[in-house]
N, CA, C and O atoms as a MOPAC input file, in Angstrom:
PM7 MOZYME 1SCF
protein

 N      0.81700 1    -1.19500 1     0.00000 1
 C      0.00000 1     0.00000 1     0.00000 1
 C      0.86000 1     1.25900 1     0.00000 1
 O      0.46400 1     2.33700 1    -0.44300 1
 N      2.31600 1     1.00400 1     0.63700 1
 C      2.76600 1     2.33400 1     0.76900 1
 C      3.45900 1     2.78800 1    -0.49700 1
 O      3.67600 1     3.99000 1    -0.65100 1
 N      3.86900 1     1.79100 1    -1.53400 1
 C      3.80500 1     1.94900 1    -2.74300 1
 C      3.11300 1     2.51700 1    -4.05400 1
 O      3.58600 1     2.81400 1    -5.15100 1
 N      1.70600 1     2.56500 1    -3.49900 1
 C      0.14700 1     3.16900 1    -4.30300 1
 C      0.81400 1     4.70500 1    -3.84700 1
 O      1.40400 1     5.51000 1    -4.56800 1
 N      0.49600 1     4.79600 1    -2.38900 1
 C      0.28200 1     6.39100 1    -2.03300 1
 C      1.72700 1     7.04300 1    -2.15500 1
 O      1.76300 1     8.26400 1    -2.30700 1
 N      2.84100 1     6.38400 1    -2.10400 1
 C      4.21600 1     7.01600 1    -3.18000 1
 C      3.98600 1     7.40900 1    -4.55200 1
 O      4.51100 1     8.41500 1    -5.03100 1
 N      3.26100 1     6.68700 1    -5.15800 1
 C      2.81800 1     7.18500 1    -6.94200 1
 C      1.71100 1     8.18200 1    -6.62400 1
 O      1.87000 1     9.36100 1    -6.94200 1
 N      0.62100 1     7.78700 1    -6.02600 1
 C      0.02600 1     9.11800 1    -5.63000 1
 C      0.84400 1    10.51200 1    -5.47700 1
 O      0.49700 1    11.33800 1    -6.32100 1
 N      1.82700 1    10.94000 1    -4.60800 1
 C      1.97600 1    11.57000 1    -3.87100 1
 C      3.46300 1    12.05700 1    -5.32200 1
 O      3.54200 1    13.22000 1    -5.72000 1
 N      4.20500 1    11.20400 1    -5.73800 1
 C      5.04300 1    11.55800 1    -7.23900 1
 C      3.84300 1    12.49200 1    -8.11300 1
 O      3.86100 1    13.70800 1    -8.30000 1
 N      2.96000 1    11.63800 1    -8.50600 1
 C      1.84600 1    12.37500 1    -9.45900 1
 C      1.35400 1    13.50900 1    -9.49700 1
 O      1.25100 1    14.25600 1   -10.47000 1
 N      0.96300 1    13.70400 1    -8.19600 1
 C      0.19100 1    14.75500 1    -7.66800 1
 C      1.53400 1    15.77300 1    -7.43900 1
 O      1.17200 1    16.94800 1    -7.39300 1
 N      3.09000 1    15.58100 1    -7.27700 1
 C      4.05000 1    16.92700 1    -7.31100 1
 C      4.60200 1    17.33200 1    -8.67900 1
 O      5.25500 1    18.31100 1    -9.04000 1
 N      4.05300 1    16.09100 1    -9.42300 1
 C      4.60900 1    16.59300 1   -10.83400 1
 C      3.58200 1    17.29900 1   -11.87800 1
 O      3.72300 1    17.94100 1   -12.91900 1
 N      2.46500 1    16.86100 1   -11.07900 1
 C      1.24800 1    17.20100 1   -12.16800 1
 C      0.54800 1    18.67700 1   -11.63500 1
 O     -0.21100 1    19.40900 1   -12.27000 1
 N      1.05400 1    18.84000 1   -10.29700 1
 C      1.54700 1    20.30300 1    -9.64900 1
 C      1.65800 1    21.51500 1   -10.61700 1
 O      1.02600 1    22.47500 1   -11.05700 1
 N      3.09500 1    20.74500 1   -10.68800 1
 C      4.50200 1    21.63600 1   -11.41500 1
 C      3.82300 1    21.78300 1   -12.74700 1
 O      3.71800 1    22.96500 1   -13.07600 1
 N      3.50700 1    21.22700 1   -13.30300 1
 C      2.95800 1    20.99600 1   -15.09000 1
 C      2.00400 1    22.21000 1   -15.09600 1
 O      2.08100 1    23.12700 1   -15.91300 1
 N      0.97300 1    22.10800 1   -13.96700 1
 C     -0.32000 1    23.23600 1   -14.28500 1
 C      0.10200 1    24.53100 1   -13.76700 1
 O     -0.73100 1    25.37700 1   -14.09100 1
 N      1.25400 1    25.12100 1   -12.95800 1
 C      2.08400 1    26.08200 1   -12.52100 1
 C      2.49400 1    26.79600 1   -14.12900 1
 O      2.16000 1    27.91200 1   -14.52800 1
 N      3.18500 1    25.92400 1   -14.74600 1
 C      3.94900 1    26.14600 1   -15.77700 1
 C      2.99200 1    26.18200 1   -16.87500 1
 O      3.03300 1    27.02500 1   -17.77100 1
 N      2.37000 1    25.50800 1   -16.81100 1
 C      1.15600 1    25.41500 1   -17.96600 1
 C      0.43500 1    26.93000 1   -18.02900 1
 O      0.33300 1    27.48300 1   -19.12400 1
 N     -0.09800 1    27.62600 1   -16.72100 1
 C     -0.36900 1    28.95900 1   -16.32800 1
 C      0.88500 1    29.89200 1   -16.94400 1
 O      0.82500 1    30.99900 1   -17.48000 1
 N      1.84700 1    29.17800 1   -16.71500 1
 C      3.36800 1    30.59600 1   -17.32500 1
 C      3.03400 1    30.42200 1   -18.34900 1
 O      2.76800 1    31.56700 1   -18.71400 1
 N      2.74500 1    29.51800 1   -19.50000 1
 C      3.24600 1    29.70600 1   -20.40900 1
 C      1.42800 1    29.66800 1   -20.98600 1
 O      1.24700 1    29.35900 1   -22.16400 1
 N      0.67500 1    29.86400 1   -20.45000 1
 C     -0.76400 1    30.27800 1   -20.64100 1
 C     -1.45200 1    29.17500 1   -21.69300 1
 O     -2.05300 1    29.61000 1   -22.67500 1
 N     -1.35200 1    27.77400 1   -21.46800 1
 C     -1.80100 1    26.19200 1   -22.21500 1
 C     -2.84000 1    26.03900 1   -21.29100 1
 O     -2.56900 1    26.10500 1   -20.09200 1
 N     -3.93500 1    25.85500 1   -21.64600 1
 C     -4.97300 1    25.48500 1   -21.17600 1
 C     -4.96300 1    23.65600 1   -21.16900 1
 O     -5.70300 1    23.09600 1   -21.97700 1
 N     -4.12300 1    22.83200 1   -20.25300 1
 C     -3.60700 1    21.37900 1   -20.28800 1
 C     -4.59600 1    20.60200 1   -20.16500 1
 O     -4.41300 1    19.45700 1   -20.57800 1
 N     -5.70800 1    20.87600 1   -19.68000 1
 C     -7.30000 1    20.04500 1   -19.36100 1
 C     -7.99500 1    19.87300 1   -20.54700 1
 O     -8.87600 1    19.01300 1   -20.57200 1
 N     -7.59400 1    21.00100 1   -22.23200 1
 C     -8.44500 1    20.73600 1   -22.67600 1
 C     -8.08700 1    19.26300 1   -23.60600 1
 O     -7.05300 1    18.59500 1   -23.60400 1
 N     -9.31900 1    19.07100 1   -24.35100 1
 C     -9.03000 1    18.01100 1   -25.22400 1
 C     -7.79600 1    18.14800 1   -26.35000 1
 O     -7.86100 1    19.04900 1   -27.18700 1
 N     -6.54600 1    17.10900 1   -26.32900 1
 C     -5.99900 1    17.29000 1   -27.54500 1
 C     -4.65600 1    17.88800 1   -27.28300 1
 O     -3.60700 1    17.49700 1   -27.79500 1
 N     -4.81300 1    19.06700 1   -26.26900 1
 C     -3.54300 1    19.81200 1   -25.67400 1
 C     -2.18800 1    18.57600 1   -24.86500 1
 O     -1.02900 1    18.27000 1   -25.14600 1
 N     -2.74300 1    18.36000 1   -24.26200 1
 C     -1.85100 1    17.47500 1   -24.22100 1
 C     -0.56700 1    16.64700 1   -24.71400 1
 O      0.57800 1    16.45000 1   -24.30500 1
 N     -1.44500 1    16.22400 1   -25.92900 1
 C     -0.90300 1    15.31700 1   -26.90100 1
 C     -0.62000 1    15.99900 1   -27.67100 1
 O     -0.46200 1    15.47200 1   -28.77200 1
 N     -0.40700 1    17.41500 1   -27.58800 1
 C     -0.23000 1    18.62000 1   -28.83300 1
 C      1.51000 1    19.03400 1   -28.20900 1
 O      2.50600 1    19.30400 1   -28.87900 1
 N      1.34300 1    18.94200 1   -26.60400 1
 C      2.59700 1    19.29900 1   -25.78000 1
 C      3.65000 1    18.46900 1   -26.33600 1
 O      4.69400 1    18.81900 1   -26.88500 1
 N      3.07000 1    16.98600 1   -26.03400 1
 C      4.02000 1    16.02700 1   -26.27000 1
 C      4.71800 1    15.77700 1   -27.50400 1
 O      5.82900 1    15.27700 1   -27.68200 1
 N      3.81400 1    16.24100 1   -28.37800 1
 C      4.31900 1    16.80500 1   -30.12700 1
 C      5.57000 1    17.57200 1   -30.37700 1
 O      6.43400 1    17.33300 1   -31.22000 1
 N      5.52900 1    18.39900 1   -29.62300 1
 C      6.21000 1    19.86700 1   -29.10900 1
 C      5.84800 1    20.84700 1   -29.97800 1
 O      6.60500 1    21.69800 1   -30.44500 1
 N      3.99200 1    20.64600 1   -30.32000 1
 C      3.67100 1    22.09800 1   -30.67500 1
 C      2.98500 1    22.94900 1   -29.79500 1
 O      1.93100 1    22.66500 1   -29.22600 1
 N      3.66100 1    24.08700 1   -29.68800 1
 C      3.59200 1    25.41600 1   -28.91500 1
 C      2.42300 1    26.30000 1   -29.38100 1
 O      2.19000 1    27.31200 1   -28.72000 1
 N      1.53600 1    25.97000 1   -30.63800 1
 C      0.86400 1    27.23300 1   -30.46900 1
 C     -0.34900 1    26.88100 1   -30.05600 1
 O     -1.29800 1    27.21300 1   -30.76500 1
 N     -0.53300 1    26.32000 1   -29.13000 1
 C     -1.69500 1    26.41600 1   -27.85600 1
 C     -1.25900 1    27.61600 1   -26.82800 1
 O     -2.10600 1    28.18300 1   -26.13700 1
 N      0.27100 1    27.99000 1   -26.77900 1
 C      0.96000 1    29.14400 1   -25.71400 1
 C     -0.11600 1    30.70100 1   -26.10300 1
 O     -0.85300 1    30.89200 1   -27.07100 1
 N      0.08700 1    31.30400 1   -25.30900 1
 C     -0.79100 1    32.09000 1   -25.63400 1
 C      0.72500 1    33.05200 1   -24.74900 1
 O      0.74400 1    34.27000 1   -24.92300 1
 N      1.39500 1    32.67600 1   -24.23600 1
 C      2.49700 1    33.46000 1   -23.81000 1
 C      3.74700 1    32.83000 1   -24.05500 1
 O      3.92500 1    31.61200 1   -24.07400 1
 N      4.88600 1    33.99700 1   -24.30300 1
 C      6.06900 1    32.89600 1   -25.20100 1
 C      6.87400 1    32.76900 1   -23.90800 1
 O      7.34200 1    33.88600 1   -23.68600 1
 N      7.20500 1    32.00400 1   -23.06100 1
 C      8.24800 1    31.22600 1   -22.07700 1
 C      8.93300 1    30.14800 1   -22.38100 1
 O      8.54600 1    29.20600 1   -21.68900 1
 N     10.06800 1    29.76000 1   -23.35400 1
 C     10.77900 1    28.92900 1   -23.14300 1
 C     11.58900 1    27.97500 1   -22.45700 1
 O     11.83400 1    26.80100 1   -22.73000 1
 N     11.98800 1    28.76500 1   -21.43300 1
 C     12.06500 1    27.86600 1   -20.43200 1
 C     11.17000 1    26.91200 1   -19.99600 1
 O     11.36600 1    25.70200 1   -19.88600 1
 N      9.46500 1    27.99200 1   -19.58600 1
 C      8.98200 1    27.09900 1   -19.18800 1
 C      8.17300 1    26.14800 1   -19.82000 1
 O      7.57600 1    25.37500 1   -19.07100 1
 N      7.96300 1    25.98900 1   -21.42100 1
 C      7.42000 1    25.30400 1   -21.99100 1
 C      8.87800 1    23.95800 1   -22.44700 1
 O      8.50900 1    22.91600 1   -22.98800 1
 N      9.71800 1    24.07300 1   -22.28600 1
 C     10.42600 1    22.73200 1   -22.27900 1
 C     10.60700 1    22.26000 1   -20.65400 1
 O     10.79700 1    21.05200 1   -20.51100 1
 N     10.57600 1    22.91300 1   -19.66600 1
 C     10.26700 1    22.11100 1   -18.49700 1
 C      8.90000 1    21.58000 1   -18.46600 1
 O      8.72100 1    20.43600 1   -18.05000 1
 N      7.92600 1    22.29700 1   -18.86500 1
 C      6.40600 1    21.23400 1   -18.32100 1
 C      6.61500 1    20.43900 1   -19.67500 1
 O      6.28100 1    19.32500 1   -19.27100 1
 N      6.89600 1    20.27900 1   -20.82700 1
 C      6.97200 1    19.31300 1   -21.68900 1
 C      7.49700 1    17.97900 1   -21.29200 1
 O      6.92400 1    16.90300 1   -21.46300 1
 N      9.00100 1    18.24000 1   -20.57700 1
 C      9.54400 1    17.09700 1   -19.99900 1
 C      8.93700 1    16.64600 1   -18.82700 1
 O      9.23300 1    15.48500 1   -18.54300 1
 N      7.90000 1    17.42000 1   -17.78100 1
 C      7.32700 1    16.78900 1   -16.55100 1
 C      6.62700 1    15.75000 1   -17.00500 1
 O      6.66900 1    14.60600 1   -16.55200 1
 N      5.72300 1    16.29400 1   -18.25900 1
 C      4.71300 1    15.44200 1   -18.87300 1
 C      4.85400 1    14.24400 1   -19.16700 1
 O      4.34400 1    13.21800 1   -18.71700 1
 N      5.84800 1    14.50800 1   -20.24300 1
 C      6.50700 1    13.32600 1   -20.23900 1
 C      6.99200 1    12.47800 1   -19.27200 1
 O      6.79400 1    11.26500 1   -19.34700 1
 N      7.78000 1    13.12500 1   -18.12000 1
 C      7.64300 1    12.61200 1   -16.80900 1
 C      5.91200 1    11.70200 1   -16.58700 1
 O      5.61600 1    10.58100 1   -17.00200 1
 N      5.39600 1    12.28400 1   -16.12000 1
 C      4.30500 1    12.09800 1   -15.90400 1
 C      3.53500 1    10.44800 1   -16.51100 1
 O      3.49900 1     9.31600 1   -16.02700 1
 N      3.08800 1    10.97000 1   -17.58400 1
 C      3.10500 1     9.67200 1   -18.37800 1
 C      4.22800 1     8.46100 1   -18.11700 1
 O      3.78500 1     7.32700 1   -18.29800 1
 N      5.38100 1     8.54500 1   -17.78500 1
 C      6.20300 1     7.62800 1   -17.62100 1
 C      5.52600 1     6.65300 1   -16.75300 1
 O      5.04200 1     5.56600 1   -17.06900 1
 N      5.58800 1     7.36400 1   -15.33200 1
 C      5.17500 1     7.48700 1   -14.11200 1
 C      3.89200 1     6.41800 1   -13.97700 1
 O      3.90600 1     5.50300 1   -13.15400 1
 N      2.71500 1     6.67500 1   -14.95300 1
 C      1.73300 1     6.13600 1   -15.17900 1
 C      1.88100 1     4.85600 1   -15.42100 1
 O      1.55700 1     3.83900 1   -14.80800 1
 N      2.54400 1     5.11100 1   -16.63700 1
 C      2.92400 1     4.11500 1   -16.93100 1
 C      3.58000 1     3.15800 1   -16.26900 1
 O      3.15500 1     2.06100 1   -16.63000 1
 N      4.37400 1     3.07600 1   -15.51100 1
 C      5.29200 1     2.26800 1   -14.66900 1
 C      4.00900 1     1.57600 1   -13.39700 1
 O      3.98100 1     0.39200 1   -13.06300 1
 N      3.26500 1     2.42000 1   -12.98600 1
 C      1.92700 1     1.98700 1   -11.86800 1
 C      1.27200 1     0.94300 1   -12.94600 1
 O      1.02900 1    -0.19600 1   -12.54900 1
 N      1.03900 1     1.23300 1   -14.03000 1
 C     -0.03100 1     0.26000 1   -14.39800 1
 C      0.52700 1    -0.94000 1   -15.04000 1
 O     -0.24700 1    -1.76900 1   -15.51700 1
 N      1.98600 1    -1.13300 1   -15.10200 1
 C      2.59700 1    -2.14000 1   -15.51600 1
 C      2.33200 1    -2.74300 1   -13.89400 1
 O      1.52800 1    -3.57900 1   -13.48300 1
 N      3.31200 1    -1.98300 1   -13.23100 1
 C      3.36400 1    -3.18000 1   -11.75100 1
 C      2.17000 1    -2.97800 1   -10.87100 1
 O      2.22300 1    -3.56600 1    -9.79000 1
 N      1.29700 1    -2.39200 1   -11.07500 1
 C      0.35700 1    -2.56800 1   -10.13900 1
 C     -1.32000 1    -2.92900 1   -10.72200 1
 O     -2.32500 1    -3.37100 1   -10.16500 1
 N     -1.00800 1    -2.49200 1   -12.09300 1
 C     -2.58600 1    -2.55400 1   -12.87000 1
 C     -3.03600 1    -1.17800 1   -13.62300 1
 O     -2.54100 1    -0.10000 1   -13.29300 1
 N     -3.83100 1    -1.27000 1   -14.47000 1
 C     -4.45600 1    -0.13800 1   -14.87100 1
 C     -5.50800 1     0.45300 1   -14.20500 1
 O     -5.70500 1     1.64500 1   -14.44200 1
 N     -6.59400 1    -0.40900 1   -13.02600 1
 C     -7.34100 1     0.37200 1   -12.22800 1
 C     -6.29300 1     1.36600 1   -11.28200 1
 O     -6.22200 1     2.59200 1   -11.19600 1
 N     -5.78000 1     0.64000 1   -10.84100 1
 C     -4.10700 1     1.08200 1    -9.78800 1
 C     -3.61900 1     2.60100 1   -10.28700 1
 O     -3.52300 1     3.60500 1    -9.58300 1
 N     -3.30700 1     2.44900 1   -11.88100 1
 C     -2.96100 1     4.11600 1   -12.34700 1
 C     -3.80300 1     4.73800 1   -12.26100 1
 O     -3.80000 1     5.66200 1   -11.44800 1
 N     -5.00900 1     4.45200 1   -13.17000 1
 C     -6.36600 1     5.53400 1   -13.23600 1
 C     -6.45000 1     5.84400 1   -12.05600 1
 O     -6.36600 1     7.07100 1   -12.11800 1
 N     -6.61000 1     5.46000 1   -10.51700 1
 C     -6.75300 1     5.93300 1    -9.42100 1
 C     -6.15900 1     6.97600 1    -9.36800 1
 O     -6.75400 1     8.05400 1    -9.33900 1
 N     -4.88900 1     6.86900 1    -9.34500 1
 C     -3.10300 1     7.49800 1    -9.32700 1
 C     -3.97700 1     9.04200 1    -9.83000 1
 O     -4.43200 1    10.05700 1    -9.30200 1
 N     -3.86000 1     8.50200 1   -11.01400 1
 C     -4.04600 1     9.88100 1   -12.02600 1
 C     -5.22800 1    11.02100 1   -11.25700 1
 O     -4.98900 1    12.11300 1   -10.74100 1
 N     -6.76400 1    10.18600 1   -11.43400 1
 C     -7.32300 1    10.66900 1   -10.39600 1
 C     -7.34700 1    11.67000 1    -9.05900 1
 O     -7.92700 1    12.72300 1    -8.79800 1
 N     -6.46400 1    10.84300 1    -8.38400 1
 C     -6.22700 1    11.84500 1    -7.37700 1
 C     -5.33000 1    12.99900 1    -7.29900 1
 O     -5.37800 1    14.09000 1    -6.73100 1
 N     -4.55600 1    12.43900 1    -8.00500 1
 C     -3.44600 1    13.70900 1    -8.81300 1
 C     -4.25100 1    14.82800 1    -9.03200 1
 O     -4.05800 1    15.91900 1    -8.49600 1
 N     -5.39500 1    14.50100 1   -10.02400 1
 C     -6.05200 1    15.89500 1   -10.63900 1
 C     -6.78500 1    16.35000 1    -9.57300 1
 O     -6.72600 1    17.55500 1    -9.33200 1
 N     -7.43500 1    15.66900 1    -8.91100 1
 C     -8.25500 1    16.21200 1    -8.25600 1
 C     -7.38500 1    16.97200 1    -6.99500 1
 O     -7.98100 1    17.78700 1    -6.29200 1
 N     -5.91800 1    16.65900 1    -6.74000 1
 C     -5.42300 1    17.18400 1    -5.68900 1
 C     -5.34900 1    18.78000 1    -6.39900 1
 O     -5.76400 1    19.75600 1    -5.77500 1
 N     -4.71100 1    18.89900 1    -7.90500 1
 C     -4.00200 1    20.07600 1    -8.42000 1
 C     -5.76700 1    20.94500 1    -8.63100 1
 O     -5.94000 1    22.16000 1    -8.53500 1
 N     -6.48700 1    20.26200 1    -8.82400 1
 C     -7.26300 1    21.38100 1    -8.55200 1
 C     -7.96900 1    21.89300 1    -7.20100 1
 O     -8.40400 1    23.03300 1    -7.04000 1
 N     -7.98800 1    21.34900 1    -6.70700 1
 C     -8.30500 1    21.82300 1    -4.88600 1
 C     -7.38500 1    22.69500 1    -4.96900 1
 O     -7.85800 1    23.82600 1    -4.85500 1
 N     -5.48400 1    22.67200 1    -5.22400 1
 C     -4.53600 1    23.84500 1    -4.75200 1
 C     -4.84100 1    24.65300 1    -5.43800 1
 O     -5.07100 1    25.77300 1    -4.98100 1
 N     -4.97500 1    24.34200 1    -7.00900 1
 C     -5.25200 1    25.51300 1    -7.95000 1
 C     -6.53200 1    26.35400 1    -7.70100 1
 O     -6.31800 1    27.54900 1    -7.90200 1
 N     -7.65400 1    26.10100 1    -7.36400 1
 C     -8.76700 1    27.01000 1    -7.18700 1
 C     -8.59700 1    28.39400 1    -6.51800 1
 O     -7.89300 1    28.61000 1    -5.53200 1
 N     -9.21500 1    29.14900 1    -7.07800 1
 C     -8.91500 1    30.62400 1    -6.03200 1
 C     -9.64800 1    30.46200 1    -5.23500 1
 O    -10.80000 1    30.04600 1    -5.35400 1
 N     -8.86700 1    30.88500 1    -3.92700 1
 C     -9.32900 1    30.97200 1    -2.79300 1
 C    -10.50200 1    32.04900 1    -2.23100 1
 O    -10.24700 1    33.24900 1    -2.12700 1
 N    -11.57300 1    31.58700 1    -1.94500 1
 C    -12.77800 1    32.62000 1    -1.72900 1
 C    -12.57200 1    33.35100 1     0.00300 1
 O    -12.31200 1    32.87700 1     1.10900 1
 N    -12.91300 1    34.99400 1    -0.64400 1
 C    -12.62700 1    35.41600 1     0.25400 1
 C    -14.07400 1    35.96100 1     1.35500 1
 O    -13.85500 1    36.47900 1     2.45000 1

């Protein structure tokens, strides 16, 4: 078990970092297609030009996916989808603006 909530807890700091950077470099990463547009390495989803930070969240992603990948080899594909899951749902709880 303490193996699940280690990939949890990888996922959820990398998939962090991705929507941080995704905001710098102004990629809307949730929508359909973007994603797989990153991993391409086409940029004109950017709506702001950051180089830096569009080859760091490119490589998290890629990170990322690795990551997935590696859970659903040794643990299963329900096992990742969870993973992933809570990942998103963690980055958006931090990401939401805070009501004042």
């Amino acid at each position: 078990m303490a193996t699940f909530e280690n990939h949890d807890h990888e996922l959820a700091s990398i998939d962090m970092e991705i929507a941080r950077l995704a905001q710098l470099c102004g990629v809307h990463m949730l929508e359909p297609g973007v994603a797989e547009a990153v991993l391409r390495g086409d940029s004109s989803m950017c709506s702001s030009d950051n180089p830096i930070a569009w080859e760091k969240m490119r490589g998290l992603l890629v990170l990322h996916y690795h990551v997935v990948s590696e859970v659903a080899a040794a643990e299963g594909v329900d096992v990742a989808a969870e993973s992933v899951r809570k990942a998103l749902q963690s980055v958006r709880e931090r990401m939401r603006p805070k009501q004042q």
